[in-house]
C-alpha positions in Angstrom: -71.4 -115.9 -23.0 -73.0 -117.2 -25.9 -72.5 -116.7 -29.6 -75.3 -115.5 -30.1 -74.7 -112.4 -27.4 -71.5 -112.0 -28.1 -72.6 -111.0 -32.0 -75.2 -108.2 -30.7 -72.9 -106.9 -28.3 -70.7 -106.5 -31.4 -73.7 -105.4 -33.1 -74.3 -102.8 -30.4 -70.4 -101.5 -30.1 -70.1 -101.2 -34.3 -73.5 -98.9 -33.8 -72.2 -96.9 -31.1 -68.9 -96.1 -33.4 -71.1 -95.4 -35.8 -73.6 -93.3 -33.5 -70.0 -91.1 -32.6 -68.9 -90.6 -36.6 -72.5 -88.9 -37.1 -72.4 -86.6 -34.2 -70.2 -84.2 -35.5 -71.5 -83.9 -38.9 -75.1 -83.6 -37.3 -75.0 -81.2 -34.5 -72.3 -78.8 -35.4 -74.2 -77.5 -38.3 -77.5 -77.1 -36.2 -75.3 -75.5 -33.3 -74.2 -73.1 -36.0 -77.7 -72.2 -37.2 -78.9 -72.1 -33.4 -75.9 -69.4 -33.0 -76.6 -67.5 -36.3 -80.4 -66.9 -36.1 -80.5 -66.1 -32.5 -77.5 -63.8 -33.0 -80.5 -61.7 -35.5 -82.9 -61.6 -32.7 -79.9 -59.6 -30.8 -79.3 -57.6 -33.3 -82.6 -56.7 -34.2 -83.9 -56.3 -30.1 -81.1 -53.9 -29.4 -80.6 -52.1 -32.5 -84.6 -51.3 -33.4 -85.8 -48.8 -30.2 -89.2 -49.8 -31.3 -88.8 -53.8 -30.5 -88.0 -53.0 -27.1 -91.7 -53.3 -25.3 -92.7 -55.2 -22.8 -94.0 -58.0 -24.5 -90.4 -58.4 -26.8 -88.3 -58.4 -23.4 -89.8 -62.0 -23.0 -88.6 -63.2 -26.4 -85.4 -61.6 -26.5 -84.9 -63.5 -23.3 -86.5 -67.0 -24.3 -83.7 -65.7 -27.3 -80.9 -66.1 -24.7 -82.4 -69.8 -23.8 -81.5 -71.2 -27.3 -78.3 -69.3 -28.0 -77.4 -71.5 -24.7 -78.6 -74.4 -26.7 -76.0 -73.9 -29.6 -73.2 -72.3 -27.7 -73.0 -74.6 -24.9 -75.3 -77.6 -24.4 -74.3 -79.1 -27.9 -70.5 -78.8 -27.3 -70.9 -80.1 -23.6 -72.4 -83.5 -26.0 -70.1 -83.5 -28.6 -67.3 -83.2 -26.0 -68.4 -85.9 -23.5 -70.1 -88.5 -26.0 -67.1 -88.8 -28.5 -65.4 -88.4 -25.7 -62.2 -85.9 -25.4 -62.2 -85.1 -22.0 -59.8 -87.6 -19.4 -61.3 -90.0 -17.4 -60.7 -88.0 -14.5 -62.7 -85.1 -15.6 -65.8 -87.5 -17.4 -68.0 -87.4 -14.6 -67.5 -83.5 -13.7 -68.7 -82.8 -17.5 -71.7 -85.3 -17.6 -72.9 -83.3 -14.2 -72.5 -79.8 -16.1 -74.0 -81.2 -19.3 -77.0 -82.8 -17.8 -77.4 -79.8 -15.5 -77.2 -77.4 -18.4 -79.8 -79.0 -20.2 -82.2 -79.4 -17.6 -81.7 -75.4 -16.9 -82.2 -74.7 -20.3 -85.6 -77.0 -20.8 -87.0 -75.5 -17.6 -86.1 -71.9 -18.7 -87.4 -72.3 -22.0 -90.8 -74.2 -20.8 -91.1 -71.4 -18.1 -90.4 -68.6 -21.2 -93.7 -70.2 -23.1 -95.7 -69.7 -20.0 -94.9 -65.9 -19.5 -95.4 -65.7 -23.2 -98.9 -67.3 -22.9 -99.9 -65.3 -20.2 -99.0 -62.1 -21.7 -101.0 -63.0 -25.0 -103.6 -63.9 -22.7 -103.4 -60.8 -20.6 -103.3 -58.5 -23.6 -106.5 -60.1 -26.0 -108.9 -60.9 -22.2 -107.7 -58.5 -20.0 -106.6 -55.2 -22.2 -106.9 -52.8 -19.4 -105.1 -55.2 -16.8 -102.2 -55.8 -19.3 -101.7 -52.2 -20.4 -101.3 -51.3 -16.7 -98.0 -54.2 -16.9 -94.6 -52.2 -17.4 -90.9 -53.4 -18.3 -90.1 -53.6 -15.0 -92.6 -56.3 -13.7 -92.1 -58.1 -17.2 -88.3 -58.1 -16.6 -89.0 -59.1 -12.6 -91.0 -62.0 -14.0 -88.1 -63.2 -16.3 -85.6 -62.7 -13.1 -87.5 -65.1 -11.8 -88.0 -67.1 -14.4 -84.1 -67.4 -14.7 -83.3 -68.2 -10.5 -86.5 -70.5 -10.5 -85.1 -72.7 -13.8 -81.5 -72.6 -12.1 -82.3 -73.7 -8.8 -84.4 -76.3 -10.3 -81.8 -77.5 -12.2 -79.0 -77.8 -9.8 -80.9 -80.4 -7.9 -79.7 -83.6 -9.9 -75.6 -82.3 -8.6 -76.8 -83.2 -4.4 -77.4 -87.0 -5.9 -74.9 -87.7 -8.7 -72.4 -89.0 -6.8 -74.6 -91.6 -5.8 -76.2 -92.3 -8.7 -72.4 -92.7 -10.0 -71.8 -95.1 -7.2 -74.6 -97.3 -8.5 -76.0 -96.2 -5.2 -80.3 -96.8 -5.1 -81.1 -93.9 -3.4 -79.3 -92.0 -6.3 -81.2 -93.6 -8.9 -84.6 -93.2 -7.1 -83.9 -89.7 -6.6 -83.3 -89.3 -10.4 -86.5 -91.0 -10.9 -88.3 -88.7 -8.7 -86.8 -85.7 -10.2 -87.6 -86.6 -13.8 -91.2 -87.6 -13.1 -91.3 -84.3 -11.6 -90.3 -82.4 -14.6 -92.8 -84.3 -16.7 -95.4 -83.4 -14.7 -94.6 -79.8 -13.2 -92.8 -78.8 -16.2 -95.0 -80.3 -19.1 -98.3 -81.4 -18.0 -99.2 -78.7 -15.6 -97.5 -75.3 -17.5 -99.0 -77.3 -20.8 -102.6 -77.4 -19.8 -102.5 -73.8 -18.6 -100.7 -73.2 -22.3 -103.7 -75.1 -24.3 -106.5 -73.8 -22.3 -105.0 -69.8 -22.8 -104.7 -70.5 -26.6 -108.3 -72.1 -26.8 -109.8 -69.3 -24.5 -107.9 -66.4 -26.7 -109.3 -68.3 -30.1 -112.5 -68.1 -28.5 -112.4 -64.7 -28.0 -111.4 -63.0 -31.0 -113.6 -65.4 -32.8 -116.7 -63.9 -30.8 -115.3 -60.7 -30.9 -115.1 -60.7 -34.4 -118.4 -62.4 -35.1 -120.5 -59.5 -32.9 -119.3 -56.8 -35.5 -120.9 -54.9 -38.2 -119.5 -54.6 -41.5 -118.5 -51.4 -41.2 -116.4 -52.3 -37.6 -115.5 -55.7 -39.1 -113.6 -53.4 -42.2 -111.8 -51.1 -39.8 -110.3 -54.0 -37.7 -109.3 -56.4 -40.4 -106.1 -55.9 -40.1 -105.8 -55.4 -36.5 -107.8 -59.0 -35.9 -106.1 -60.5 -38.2 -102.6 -59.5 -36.9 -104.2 -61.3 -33.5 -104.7 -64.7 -35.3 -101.5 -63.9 -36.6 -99.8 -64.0 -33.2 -101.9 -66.6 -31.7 -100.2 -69.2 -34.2 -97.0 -68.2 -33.7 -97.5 -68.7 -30.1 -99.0 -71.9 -30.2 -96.5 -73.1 -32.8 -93.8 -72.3 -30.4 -95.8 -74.2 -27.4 -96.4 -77.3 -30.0 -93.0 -77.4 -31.5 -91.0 -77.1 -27.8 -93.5 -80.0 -26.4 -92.3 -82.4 -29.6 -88.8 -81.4 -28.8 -88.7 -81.2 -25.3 -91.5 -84.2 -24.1 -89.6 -86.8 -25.4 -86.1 -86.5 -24.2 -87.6 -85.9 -20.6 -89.7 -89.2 -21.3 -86.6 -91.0 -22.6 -84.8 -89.8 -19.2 -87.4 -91.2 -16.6 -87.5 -94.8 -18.9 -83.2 -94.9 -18.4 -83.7 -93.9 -14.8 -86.2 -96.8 -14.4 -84.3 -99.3 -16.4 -81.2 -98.3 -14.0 -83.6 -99.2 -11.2 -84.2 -102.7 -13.0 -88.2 -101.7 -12.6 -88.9 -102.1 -16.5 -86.7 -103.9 -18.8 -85.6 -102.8 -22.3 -83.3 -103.0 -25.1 -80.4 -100.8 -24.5 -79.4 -100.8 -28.0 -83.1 -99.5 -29.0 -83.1 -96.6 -26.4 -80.0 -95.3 -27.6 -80.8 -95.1 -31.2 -84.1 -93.5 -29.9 -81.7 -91.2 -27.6 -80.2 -90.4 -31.2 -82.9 -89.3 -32.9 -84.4 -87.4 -29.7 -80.8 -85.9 -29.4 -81.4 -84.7 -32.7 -84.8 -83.3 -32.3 -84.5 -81.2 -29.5 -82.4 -78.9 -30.6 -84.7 -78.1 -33.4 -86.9 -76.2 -31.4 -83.9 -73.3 -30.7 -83.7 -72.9 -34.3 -87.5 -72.7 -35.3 -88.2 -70.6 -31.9 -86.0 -67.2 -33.6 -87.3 -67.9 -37.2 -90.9 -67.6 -35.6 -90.4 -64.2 -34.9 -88.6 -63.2 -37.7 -90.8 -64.3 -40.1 -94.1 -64.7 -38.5 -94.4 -61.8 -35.9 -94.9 -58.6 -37.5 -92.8 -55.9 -35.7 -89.6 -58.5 -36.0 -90.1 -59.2 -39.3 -90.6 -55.7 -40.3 -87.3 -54.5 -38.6 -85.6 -57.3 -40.1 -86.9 -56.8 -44.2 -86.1 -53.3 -43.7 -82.8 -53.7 -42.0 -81.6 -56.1 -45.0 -83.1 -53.8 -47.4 -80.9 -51.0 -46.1 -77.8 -53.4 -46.0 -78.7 -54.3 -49.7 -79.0 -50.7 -50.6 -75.9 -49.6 -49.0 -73.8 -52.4 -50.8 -75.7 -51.3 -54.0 -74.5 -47.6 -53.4 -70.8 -48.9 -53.2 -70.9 -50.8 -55.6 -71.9 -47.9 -58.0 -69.4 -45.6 -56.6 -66.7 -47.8 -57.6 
């Protein structure tokens, strides 16, 4: 080997070390605040009576998606990519990690879609969607949950072979991530842009065939309806820039394992880091949406802190 390639494979060891020093420091705090806001969306679905419609059974349960993102898939990371686990047991914990994460994108890109649709639903089709009850919401997350799973477990039938350096391993990894990038993002994401564009159309004209008089009555109620549709859209925007590239990233590692593109290893994996990184974002901004942006959350959660604020006031006067 030469001198020259011994010095970046240096170069690319010393960055790995590096890469494993900043891991810690990184994701821990974001697993924390994954843990901490979704913890409020609990508290909030299951102590307020008047959360618990239809429409906040989806969220609550999209909820449940990044709480898994912070409880489990960033320690199943930390874990194997410092690593701590013996040799023996490496391979059993990349298969969980990799098949936790997959479950978790899937259930959270299927989440967005119900979401969608029941925005849709309730702004084009009011008498259709007030005919929907709990139960065929909660049927529709049930099926949302098996779908994503079974999904998910696919990669385990070829990992052993894709361990074993075995080609029919790696093309079946290939497949499967090319599959997710088109079933998972491009098709549910054109459904999600064309919804949003159709209910933006919609109020829009709604609002522009009023009279003044109607136009002042509904204010509030229209603009409520904007209110929600950017929350919703933020949520579909922010998952795709979280989501999009780390399945990208996969199906470019799955072709370079296939020697079918070439490209610097040491490049991809600082771009891993950064994509590692970003991705979990999305479980953090997903509950602060609601809280602060969606009206009936963010009014049980002002006046649940202003009672918690008043009641430490009271004892504080008492002593």
């Amino acid at each position: 080997m030469s001198s020259q390639g011994i010095t970046n494979t240096t170069k690319d060891q010393l960055l790995h070390e590096q890469r494993k020093q900043e891991v810690l420091p990184q994701l821990l705090p974001i697993s924390l605040l994954i843990i901490l806001t979704n913890i409020v969306v609990f508290i909030l679905f299951c102590s307020k009576p008047e959360l618990r419609k239809a429409s906040n059974y989806l969220l609550f349960s999209l909820a449940i998606c990044d709480f898994m993102n912070g409880s489990l898939n960033i320690p199943l990371f930390i874990v194997i990519f410092i690593p701590v686990v013996d040799q023996t047991q490496y391979a059993s914990f990349v298969c969980a990690m990799e098949v936790s994460h997959n479950f978790v994108a899937i259930a959270a890109a299927c989440h967005i879609f119900l979401i969608t649709a029941e925005k849709y639903m309730a702004i084009l089709r009011p008498l259709k969607y007030h005919v929907i009850k709990k139960k065929t919401v909660c049927l529709a997350i049930t099926g949302a949950w098996l779908s994503s799973a079974l999904l998910a477990a696919a990669p385990i039938g070829w990992f052993s072979l894709r361990l074993g350096k075995n080609p029919i391993g790696l093309v079946l990894e290939t497949s499967f991530n090319i599959f997710c990038l088109i079933t998972i993002f491009a098709a549910l994401y054109t459904f999600i842009i064309c919804a949003y564009v159709t209910i933006f159309r919609k109020v829009r004209d709604r609002n522009a065939n009023q009279n003044n008089r109607q136009r002042f009555k509904t204010q509030k109620k229209r603009r409520n309806e904007y209110k929600c549709f950017t929350v919703f859209a933020t949520m579909a925007i922010v998952f795709a820039m979280c989501w999009l590239p780390w399945f990208t990233l996969r199906l470019l590692f799955s072709l370079v394992g296939q020697r079918l593109i070439t490209l610097n290893y040491a490049d991809m994996e600082a771009a891993a880091h950064v994509i590692l990184i970003v991705r979990y974002l999305t479980s953090v901004v997903n509950p602060l949406l609601y809280s602060f942006f969606k009206q009936d959350f963010w009014g049980a959660l002002r006046r649940s802190v202003l009672k918690v604020f008043r009641n430490v006031k009271s004892t504080s006067r008492k002593r």
